[in-house]
N, C-alpha and C positions, 0 to 999 in steps of 0.2 A: 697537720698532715705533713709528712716528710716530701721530699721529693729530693733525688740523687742526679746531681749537676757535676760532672767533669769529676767524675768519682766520689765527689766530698756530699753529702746530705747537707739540706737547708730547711728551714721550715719556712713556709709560702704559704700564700693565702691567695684563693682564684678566685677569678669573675669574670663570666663573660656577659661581656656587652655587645646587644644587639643593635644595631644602628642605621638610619635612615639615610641615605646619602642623595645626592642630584645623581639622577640618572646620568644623563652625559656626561658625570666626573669619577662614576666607582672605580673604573682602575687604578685613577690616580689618587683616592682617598683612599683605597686600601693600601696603598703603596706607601703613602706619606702615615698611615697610623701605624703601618706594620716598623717604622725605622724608631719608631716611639721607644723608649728604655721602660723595661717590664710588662710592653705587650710581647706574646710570645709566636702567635699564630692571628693571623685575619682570613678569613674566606669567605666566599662571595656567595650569598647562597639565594634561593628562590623563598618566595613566603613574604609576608608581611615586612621582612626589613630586607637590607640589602646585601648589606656585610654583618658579619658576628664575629668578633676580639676576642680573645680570651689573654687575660691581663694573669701576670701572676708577679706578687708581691712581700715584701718579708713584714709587712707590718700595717693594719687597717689604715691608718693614719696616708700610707703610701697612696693608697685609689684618691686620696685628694689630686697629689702631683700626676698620674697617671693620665687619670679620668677625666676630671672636671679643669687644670689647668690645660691641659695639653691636647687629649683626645677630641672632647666635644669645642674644642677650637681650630682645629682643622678646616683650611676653607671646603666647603661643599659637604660637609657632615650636618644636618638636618635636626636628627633626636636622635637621644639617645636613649635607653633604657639598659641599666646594668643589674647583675643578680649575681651575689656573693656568694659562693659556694662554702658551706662547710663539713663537707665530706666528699671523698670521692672515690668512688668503685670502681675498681679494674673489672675486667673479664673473669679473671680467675677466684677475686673476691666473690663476685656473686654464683658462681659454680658451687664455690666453698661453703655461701652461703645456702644455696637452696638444695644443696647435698647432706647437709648435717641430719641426722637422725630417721635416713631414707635408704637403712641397706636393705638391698634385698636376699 
């Protein structure tokens, strides 16, 4: 999947991980994951985890350094659980998509 970084196209590989952190420390473990190099977004959400990352990478081998050296060593990060994406839909994809062969 491309994706266009300061004009120039990269090819990148996403995942976000969702993550359990110490209550009384989320803003400061989203703050300290977010300064992470190839996390790109963290937000704080309600549900089963606390915070959700989304990592993006030029190469599988990278969510090792990411992920598992750096992220889930964050003091007051919990568990983790990550999910690799390999594809991804825009808006206008799926418009495209569920328009084809629907004229009226």
């Amino acid at each position: 999947m491309g994706l266009t970084v300061g004009g120039y196209s990269e090819q990148v590989i996403s995942a976000i991980v969702m993550i359990k952190a110490e209550v009384g420390r989320i803003p400061e473990v989203a703050q300290e994951i977010a300064e992470i190099d190839g996390i790109r977004e963290v937000y704080s959400v309600t549900g089963d985890v606390d915070l959700i990352a989304i990592a993006r990478v030029q190469q599988h081998e990278d969510f090792a350094d990411v992920i598992a050296d750096r992220l889930n060593k964050v003091g007051g990060v919990l568990e983790t659980t990550t999910h690799i994406s390999f594809r991804a839909y825009s808006s206008s994809d799926l418009e495209a998509g569920f328009s084809l062969g629907l004229e009226h």
